[in-house]
N, C-alpha and C positions, 0 to 999 in steps of 0.2 A: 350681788348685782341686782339693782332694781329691776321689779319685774316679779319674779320669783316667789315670794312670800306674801303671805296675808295684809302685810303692809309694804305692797310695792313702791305707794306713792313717796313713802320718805325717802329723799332723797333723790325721787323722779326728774326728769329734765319734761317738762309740757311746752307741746307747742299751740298757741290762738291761733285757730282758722275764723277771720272774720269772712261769713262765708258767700255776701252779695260784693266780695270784692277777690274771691281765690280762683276759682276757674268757670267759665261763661262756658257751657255745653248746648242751649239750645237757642244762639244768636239773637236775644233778650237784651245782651249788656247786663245782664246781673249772673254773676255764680251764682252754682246751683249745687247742690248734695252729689248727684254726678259729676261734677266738675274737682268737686273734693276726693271722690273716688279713684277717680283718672289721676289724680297726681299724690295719690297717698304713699305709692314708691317713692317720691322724692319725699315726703315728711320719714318714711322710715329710715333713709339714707343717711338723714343727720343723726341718727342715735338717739333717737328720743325716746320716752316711756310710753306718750299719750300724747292725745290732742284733744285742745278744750275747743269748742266749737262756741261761737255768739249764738246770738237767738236764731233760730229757723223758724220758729212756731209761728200760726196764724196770727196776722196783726195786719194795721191799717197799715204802718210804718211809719206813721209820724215823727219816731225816734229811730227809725232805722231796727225794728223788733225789739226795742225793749220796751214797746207797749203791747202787751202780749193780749189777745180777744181771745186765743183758746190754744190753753195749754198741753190739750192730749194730740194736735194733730200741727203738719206743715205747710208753712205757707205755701201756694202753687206756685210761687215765685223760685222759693227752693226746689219746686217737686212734690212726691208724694211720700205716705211713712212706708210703703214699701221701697221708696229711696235711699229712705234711711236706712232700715235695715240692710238694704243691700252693702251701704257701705260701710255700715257698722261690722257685719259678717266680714269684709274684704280687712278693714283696719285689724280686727283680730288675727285673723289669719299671717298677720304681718308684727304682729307681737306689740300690735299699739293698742293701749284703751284708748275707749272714748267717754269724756268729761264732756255734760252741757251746761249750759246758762242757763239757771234757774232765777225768772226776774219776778220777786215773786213779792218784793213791798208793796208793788201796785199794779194797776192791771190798765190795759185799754179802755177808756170809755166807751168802746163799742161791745166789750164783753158782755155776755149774758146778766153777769153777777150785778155789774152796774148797771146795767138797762132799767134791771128789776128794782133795784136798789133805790133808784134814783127816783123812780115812778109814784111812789109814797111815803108819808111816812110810817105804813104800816104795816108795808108785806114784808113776806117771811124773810127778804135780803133788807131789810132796810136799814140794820146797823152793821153791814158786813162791810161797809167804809167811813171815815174820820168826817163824819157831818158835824154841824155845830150853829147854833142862832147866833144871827147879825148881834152888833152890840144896838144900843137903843138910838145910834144916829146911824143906822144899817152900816156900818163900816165893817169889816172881819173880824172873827173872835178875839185873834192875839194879832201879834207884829213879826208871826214869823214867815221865813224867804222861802222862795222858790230857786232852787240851782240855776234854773233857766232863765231868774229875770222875774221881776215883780212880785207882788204878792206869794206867799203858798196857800190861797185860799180861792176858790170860783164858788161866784153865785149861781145857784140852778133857782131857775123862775119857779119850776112845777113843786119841791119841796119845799121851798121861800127859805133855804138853809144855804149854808157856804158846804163845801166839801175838799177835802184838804188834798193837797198834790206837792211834793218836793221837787217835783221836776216839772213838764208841761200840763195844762192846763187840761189834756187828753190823756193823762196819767191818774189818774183819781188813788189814793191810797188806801188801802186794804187797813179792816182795823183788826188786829189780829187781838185786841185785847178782849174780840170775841173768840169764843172755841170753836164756832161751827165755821169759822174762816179759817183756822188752825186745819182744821180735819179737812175741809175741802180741798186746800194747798198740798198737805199731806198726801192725799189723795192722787192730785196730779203726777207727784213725788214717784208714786208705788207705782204707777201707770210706766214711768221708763224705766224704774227699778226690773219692772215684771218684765219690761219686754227687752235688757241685757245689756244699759249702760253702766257705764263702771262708775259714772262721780256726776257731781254736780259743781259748780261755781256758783257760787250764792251771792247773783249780786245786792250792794247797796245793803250786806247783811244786817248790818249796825241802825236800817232805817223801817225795821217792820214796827215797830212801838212807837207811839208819842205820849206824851204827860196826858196823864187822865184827866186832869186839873184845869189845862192848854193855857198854862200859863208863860208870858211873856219871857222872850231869850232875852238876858241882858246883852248890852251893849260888851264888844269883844275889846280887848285892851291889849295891844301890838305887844308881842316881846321878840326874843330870840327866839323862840320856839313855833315862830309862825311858817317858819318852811315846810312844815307840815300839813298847812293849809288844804282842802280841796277845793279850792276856787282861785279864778285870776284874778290880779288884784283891780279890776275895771268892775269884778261885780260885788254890788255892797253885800251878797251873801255872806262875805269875808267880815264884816262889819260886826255879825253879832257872835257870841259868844253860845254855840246850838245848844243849852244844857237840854233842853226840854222835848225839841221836835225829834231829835234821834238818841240811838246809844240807851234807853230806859233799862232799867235794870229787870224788867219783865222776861225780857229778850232771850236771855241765860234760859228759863224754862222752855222754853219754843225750841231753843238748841237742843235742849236734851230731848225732847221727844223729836226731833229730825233724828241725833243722832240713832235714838233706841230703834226708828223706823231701817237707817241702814244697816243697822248691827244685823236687821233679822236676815243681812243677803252675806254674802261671798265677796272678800276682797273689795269694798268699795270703798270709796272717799268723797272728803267735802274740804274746798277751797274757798272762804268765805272773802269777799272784796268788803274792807273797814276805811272807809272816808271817816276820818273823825278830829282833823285838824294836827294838834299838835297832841290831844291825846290818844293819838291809832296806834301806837303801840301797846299805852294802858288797856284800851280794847280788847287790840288781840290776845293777849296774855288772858282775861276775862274768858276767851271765848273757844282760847283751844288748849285752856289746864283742864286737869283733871280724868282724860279721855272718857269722857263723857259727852262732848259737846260737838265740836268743829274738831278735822283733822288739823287741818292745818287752813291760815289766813295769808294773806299781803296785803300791805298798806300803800300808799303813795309816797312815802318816805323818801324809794331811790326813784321816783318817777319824775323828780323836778331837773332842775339846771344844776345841782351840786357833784360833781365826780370829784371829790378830795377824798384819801388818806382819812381824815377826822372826820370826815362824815357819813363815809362807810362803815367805819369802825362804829362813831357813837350808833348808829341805827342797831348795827349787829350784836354790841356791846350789851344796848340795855334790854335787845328783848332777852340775851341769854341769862343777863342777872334778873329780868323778870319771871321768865317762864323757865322752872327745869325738870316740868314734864310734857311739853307742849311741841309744836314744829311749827316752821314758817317757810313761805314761800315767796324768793327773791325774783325782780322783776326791775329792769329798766327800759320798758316800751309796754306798753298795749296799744287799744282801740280808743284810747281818751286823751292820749297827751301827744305833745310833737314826737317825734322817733329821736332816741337817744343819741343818733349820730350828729345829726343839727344841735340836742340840747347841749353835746360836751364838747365837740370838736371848734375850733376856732377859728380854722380856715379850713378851703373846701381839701387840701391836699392831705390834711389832718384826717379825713373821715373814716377812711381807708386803716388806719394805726389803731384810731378810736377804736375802730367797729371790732378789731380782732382783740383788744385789749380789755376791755369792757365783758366780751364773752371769759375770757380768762380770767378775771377775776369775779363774774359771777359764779363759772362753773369749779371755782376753788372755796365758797362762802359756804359754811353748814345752812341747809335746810333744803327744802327742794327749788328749783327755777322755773324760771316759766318765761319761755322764748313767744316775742310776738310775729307773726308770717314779716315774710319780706327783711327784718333784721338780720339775717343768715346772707343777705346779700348786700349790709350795707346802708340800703338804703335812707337818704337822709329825707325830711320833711318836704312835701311837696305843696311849692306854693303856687296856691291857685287864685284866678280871677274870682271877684265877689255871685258874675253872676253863673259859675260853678258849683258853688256852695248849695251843698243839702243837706248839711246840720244845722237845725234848728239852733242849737246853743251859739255857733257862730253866728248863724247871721242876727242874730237878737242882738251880740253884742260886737260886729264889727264897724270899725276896723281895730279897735282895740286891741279885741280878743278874737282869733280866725278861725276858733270852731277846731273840730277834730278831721275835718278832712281831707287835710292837710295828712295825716297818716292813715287814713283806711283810702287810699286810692289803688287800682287793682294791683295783682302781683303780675311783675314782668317775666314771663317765661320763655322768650325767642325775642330776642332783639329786632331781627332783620323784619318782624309780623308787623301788621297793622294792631296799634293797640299792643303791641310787646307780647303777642298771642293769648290774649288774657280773654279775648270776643271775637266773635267775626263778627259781629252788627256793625253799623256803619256809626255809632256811638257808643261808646261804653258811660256807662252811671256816672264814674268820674275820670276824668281825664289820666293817663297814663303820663307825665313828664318823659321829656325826653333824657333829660337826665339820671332817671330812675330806667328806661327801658336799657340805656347804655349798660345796667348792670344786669340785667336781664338770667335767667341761670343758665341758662347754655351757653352763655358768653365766659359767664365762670367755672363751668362745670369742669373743664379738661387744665383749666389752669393751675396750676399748683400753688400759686401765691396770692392764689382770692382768699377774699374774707369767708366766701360759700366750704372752699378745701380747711381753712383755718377752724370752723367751726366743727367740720365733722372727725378734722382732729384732734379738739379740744374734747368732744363731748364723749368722745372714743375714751382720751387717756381717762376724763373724770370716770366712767364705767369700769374699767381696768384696776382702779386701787378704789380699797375698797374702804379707806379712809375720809376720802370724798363724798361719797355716797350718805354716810351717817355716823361720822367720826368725831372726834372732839375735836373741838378748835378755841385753841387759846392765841389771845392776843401779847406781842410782845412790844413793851413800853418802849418807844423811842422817842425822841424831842427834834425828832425831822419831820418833816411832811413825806413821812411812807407807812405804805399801810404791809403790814408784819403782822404774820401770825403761823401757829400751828396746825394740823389736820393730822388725829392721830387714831389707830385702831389697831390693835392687838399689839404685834410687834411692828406695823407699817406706822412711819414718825415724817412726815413731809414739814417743811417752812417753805413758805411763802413771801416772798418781799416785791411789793409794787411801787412803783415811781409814779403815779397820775400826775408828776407835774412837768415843764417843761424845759428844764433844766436837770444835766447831771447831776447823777446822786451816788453818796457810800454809805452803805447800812454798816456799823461796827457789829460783828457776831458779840452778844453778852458771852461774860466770864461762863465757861461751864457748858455754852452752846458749841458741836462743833458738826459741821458739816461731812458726811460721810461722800459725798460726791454729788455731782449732778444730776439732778432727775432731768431725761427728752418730755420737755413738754411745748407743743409746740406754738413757737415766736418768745418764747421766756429764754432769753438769751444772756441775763446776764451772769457775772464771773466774781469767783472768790479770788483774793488777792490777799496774804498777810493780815485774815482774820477780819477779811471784810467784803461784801459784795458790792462792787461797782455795778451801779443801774446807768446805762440811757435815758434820756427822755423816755416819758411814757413808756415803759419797758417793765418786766420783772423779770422775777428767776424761783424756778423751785429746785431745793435740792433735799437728799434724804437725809436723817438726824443719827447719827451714831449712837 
């Protein structure tokens, strides 16, 4: 069972607490680290191993904390770091680690590091971020984007230099292809190493390097392979082809001294976030062989609009022919994309089917997962008015594209509250749908046939075999739309057969396959008949292998 062992995380279930949006303690309208504390009985409730927490750290919030001004302390918005601790003591105590966001390609423009930086070109920080001369008609070095929109380059008037940023323009990026930014980052590193968190998430890991060179991204050329994209197709970021601005092959060495830095503790881990289009899986394979580098990574892969059979498979397919000393970590929701139940479902009656089917086939996939808050109840994407919006990325690019908050609006905990008990202020940061409070957890807590009881039965059985956890899994050839495979360890032998589509289905067992009886897992309800499993709609079935 995870938990247990020096490598608890393989195979771990994580749950995201994005934390200005989980529980409101001192009627602010923002969650607060207290607010995380007070409901950390309900994150233990689902069976999970950990919780990764978003940024907390000191920052303007321009991006909502992942522009971080100072990385060893909490913003007073969260609280204080005796907050943390407090509730990092209490998560323990309840058998959950705690994993944080380490945002660490670029920093706040109001940080120290760039203050100094910025101020000349001679002091002791002045190449501790990606500066570079105008060309000779003052235009930017090269032609490469910013995630957010426009340029990834800003003029500063006082060093008469551009200075580079992948995201907002309040993001300045960290040059790490200096060492004494290396050591400084490190530093920050060992600072919640020393005082007793268990992991980090590393985001935007694939973007601490750029080409020494800062030579021009070619123009990006559409194929089949663009579902892997990190961008909507409204922004031209999608446009170029990033050889240059991220992914450098530098990067690998920076891994290994992160890793050597965690080795020197007890039981820790590292979850690296790889945006890198359609080559994030080549990536990850890079970055968590060898166990030397990254424990394990996730991509964006299962974070788009696809729930098919064939595209479960190809995703899981190639990282296992890529990497077969490595692990990975599945994911169909975070803090950046709509919520999975909107992306796959197709009517609203549907969400409810999704939402428990989706968990079952995650919690059946080898590698570890990673649950976003509020998905354990469903919850589908909340659409909001424009002048709601406080993601920058949205509103840069709507109405095209609606920004990300759409999913981080708060969690609903008591229907009948004001605010679905998420605040008492007479505002919350973002609005609570009334559609999202109807699912609220008290509403589902005593229910048996919620998606909330679905999950903590699901994550129950995956802890119970021990196949699940970090077992082999072979896929089985069919020429249906279902997705088939095995999960296997010692003598425990499980199959799997899923239907993600909308019409009945019959899986034929292969010659030599034969089913020893039904495994209870539960809502996998379908039935062997004469050497074949009859699916439902949207259904599966596990049963054990003889």
């Amino acid at each position: 069972m995870a938990g247990k062992t020096a490598d608890w995380w393989r195979g771990a279930v994580i749950y995201q607490v994005y934390p200005r949006s989980f529980q409101d303690t001192n009627g602010d309208g923002l969650g607060d680290l207290k607010g995380i504390t007070r409901r950390l009985p309900h994150i233990a409730s689902l069976g999970v191993d950990a919780i990764w927490l978003s940024p907390f750290f000191k920052s303007p919030m321009a991006d909502m904390g992942y522009d971080v001004s100072d990385y060893c302390d909490v913003d007073p918005i969260f609280g204080t770091l005796e907050d943390f601790d407090e509730m990092m003591r209490a998560a323990h105590a309840l058998g959950l680690k705690i994993i944080i966001d380490q945002v660490i390609s670029h920093t706040s423009d109001q940080h120290p590091w760039f203050i100094e930086s910025r101020a000349s070109r001679n002091n002791p920080k002045s190449d501790w971020y990606v500066w570079a001369d105008p060309k000779r008609d003052g235009t930017a070095p090269n032609n490469w984007l910013s995630i957010f929109g426009g340029p990834g380059w800003e003029w500063d008037g006082v060093r008469r230099q551009y200075y580079q940023h992948n995201f907002l323009t309040s993001q300045p990026d960290l040059n790490f292809h200096n060492k004494e930014v290396q050591d400084a980052v490190l530093k920050t590193v060992k600072f919640w190493l020393d005082r007793g968190v268990d992991g980090f998430r590393l985001d935007t890991v694939n973007y601490y390097f750029c080409d020494k060179l800062l030579r021009d991204n070619p123009a990006h050329e559409p194929d089949e392979s663009d579902a892997g994209l990190d961008a909507p197709d409204s922004n031209p970021y999608g446009m170029q082809n990033h050889l240059y601005d991220k992914t450098q092959p530098e990067n690998i060495d920076f891994l290994k001294r992160f890793r050597a830095l965690l080795d020197q503790y007890e039981d820790r881990t590292t979850v690296g976030e790889v945006g890198d289009g359609a080559r994030s899986l080549k990536t990850v394979a890079a970055y968590v062989s060898g166990g030397d580098k990254l424990h394990m990574c996730y991509t964006f892969d299962l974070l788009g609009p696809d729930f098919t059979a064939a595209h479960i498979r190809n995703c899981v397919d190639t990282f296992q022919r890529m990497v077969k000393d490595g692990w990975v970590c599945w994911a169909f929701s975070n803090h950046d994309v709509n919520r999975h139940v909107s992306r796959f479902a197709k009517t609203e009656a549907e969400r409810p089917v999704i939402a428990k089917l989706a968990i079952s086939v995650l919690a059946a996939l080898r590698g570890s997962i990673c649950l976003y808050q509020g998905e354990e109840l469903g919850l589908p994407e909340a659409e909001l008015a424009f002048e709601d919006l406080r993601d920058p990325y949205g509103i840069r690019f709507w109405p095209a594209f609606k920004g990300r908050d759409g999913c981080r609006t708060p969690m609903p905990w008591e229907a009948a509250k004001a605010h679905a008990g998420f605040t008492s202020a007479e505002k919350s940061w973002l609005p609570v749908p009334y559609e999202q409070a109807a699912l609220s957890v008290d509403a589902q807590q005593t229910d048996s046939n919620s998606v909330l009881t679905h999950y903590r039965q699901t994550l129950e059985f995956r802890k119970q075999h021990p196949a699940l956890i970090d077992g082999d899994m072979e896929f089985i050839g069919t020429n249906q739309d279902l997705l088939a495979f095995t999960r296997q360890k010692g003598e425990e032998k499980l199959l799997f057969v899923f239907n993600l589509t909308r019409e009945a289905a019959e899986f034929k067992l292969p010659a030599g396959v034969k089913v020893a009886g039904a495994v209870a897992v539960p809502g996998l309800k379908g039935e062997v008949s004469g050497g074949a499993i009859k699916l439902a709609p949207l259904s599966g079935y596990c049963g054990a292998l003889a």
